[in-house]
N, C-alpha and C positions, 0 to 999 in steps of 0.2 A: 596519441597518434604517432610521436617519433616512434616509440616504442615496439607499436604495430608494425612500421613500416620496416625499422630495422629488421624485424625476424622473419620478412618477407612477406607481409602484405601489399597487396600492390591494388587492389579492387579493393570497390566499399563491401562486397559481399563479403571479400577476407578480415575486412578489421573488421565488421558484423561481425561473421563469425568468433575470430579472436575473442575482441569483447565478452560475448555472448561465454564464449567459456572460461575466460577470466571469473567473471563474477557467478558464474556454477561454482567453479570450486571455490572463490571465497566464503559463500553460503555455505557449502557442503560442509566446510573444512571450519565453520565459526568456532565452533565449540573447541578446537583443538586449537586453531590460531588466538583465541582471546585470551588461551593462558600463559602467549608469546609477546604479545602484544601489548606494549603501554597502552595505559587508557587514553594520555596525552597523543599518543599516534594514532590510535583509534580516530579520538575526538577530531582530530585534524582532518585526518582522510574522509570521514564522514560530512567535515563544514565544508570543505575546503574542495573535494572532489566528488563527491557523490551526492549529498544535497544539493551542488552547484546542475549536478544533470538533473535531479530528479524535479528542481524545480524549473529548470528550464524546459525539463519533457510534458512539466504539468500545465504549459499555457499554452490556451488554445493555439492550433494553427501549428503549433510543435514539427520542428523534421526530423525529431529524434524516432529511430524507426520502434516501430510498436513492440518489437520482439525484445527491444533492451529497456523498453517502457515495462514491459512486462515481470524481463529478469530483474531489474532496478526495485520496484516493489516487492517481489521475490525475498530478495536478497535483505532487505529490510527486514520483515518477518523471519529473516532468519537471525540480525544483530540485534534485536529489539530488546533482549534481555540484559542486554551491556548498556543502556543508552541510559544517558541521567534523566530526571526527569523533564527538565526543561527540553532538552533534544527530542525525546518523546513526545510530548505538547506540539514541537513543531511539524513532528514528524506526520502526526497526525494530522495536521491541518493541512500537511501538503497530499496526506490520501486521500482525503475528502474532497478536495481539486479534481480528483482522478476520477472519480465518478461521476461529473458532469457528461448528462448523455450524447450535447451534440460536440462535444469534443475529442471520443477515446471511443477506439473499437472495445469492441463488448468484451475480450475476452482480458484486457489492460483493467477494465470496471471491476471484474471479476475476481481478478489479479487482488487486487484494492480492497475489494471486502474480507477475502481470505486473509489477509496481513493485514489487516484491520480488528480480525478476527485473532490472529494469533499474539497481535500486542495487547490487547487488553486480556489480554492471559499472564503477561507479564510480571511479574514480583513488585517491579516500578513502577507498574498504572496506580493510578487513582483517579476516580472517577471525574473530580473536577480538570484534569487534560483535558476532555472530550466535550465537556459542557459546552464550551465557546462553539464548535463546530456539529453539537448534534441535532439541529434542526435542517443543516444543507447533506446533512448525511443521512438523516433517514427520509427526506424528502427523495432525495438524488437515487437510494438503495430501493425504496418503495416503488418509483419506476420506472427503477432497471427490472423488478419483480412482475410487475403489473404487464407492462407492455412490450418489453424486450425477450422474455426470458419466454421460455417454452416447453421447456423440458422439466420435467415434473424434479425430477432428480435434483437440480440446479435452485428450483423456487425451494425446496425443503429447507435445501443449504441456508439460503438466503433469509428464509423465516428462522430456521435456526439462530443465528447471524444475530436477528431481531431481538431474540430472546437471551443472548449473551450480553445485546449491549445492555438491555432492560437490569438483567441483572448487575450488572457493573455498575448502573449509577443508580438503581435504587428509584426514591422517589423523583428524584430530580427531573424523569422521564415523561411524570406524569403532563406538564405543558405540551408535548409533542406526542401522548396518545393517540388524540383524536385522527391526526395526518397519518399516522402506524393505521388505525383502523378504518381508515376509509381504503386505504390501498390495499389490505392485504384480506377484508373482507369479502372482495370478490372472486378469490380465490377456491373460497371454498363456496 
């Protein structure tokens, strides 16, 4: 906030802004900053200031504005290949927060499956990170699929989505089948 204020912010729609392109170009620019970067500073900035938002934009009733909810999850799917795995593990369990439907506009949810999607693409995933959390995730993603979504384009994504995580943990999936096939059956 000093930070903002010095370079001339003086409205919350300026440090919005600010913010908002702050963490564009940290994303934009990962791959180029992470070979500048200690991991030790990395780790920090990420426990210490950006986990500290993201878990506080993740409980309900949040007044963290949706746009830096959105860039925040963003911005993760773009570090996610630096993160150890325990950061991972946790990271995950705070995207799965984010898909709770009566707390986050649709497009923050949406935000969350796609960086959900892009970390278990990861070099450092392995399946059991996600175990703990994928019964509230594919309950919560089945309907956002089902009831919220409408655009045929979007539900594809989303089945898609289903079928990444299917393959990522294997059989492990198979207890939470049945909740995948009850939601996404009526789709077609």
């Amino acid at each position: 906030l000093a930070c903002a204020q010095h370079l001339g912010c003086d409205t919350v729609s300026d440090e919005l802004l600010f913010w908002e392109a702050v963490y564009v170009c940290c994303g934009l620019g990962s791959y180029h900053l992470s070979e500048s970067v200690h991991s030790s500073h990395f780790s920090f900035w990420l426990t210490n200031v950006v986990g500290k938002l993201l878990t506080t934009a993740s409980r309900p009733g949040s007044d963290t504005p949706q746009v830096l909810q959105h860039r925040l999850l963003w911005l993760m799917s773009c570090w996610g290949y630096v993160l150890d795995p325990d950061m991972l593990r946790q990271l995950f369990g705070i995207l799965v927060a984010y898909l709770q439907p009566e707390s986050y506009d649709l497009m923050v949810r949406l935000q969350a499956v796609r960086s959900l999607g892009v970390l278990i693409q990861c070099d450092n995933f392995y399946p059991d990170m996600i175990l703990d959390v994928l019964d509230p995730l594919l309950t919560h993603t089945c309907q956002l699929v089902t009831s919220e979504v409408t655009d045929a384009t979007v539900q594809v994504f989303i089945i898609s989505f289903f079928q990444e995580i299917i393959d990522a943990v294997g059989a492990s999936c198979r207890p939470h089948l049945g909740t995948l096939l009850q939601h996404v059956m009526p789709l077609w």
